[in-house]
N, C-alpha and C positions, 0 to 999 in steps of 0.2 A: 958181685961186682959193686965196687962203691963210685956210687952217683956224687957229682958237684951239684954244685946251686948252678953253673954256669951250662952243665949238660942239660937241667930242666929247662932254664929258659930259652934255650936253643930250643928242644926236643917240643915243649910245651907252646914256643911260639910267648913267651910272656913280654909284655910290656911294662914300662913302669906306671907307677900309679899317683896321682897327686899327693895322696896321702903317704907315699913313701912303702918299700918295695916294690914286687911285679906279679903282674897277673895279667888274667885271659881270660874273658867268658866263654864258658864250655854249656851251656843252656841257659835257654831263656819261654819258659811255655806260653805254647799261642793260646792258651785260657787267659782271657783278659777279665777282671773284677772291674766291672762301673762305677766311677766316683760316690752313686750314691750308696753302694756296698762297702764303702769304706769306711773308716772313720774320717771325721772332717779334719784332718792333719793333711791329708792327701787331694790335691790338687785337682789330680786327675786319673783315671784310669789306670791298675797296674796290673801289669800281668802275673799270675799265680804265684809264679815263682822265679828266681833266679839262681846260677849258680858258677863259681870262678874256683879257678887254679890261684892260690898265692901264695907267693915266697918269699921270703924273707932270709940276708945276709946277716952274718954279723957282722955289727959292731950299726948296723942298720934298725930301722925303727918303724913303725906303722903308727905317725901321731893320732895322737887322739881327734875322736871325732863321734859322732852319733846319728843315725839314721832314725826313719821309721818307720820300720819294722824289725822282727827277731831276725838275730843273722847266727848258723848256727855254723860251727867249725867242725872240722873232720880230718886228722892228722893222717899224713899220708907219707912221708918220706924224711930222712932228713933226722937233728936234731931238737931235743925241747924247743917249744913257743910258750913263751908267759904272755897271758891275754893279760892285761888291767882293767876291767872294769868296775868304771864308781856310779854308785847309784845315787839315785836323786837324795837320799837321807846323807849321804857324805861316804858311805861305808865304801872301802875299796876289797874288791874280792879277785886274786889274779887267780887266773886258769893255767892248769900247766899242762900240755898237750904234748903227747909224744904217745909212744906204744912201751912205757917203760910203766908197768902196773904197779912192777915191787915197789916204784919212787912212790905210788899214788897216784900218777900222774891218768889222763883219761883220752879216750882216741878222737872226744865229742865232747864240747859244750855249747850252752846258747850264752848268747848276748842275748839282755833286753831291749826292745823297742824303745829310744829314746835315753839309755844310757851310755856315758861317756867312754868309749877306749879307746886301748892300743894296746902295740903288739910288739915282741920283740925277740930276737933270741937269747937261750940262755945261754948264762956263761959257759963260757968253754965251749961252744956250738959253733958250726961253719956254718948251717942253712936248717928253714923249717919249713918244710912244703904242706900247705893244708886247702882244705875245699871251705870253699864260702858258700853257706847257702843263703836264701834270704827270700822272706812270705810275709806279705805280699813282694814280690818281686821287687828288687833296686831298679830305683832310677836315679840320678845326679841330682835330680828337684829333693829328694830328702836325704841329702849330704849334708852336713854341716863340716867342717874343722873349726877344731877350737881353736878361741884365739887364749894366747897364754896368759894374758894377762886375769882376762874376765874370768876364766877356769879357776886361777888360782884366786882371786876373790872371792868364788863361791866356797872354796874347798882350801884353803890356805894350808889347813895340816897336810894336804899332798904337794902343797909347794913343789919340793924337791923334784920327784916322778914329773909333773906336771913340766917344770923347767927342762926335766931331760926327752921330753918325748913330746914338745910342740916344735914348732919352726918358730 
């Protein structure tokens, strides 16, 4: 049976997200790590772990943005996801997430802790449904979105990307 993007977010309960498409938290662990167990980027207290449903339409975008902590991805339905992640040295490395192995493509990757992405479908794609995980746990306090301008002054050779994937 072929799934829409619009059966999951019915079926999954998804919301939309600031950063652009929809998700749902589907856990959140009661192991709580103590501020002083953390690095001092964290404010306060996070829990172990967290983890969300999200999806993404085309012709739709997941701007860029950086947390901190690893967030690691897990392809679950749908059409390719290209992650964009740029690292602090400039380099941009995208992830292409799907269950399509002959492409290369992989069913998992990590983001790093404090690197810049986003997410998008690929072409020719109606939707890409994937799990977020994220350790120490998200919370909104280490969200950033970029702003596009600043992004692209640090990073000018991704200009272009950068312009198509902020607000």
């Amino acid at each position: 049976m072929h799934r829409t993007a619009d059966f999951w977010i019915q079926h999954l309960q998804l919301q939309q997200h600031i950063e652009g498409g929809w998700y749902s938290e589907v856990y959140r662990s009661a192991l709580l790590l103590d501020k002083e167990k953390l690095p001092s980027a964290f404010s306060s207290e996070r829990n172990v772990c967290t983890h969300i449903y999200f999806l993404l339409k085309k012709n739709g975008f997941s701007a860029f943005h950086r947390i901190k902590s690893d967030e690691l991805w897990h392809f679950y339905a749908g059409d390719p996801l290209i992650i964009y992640e740029i690292m602090e040295n400039g380099e941009l490395k995208e992830h292409f997430l799907s269950n399509d192995a002959e492409k290369g493509h992989s069913l998992f990757c990590v983001i790093k802790a404090g690197n810049w992405f986003g997410s998008r479908v690929a072409d020719g794609g109606e939707y890409g449904l994937a799990g977020c995980t994220v350790a120490p746990g998200f919370d909104f306090d280490d969200f950033e979105l970029a702003d596009r301008n600043e992004l692209i002054g640090k990073y000018p050779h991704h200009s272009e990307l950068i312009k198509q994937m902020t607000y």
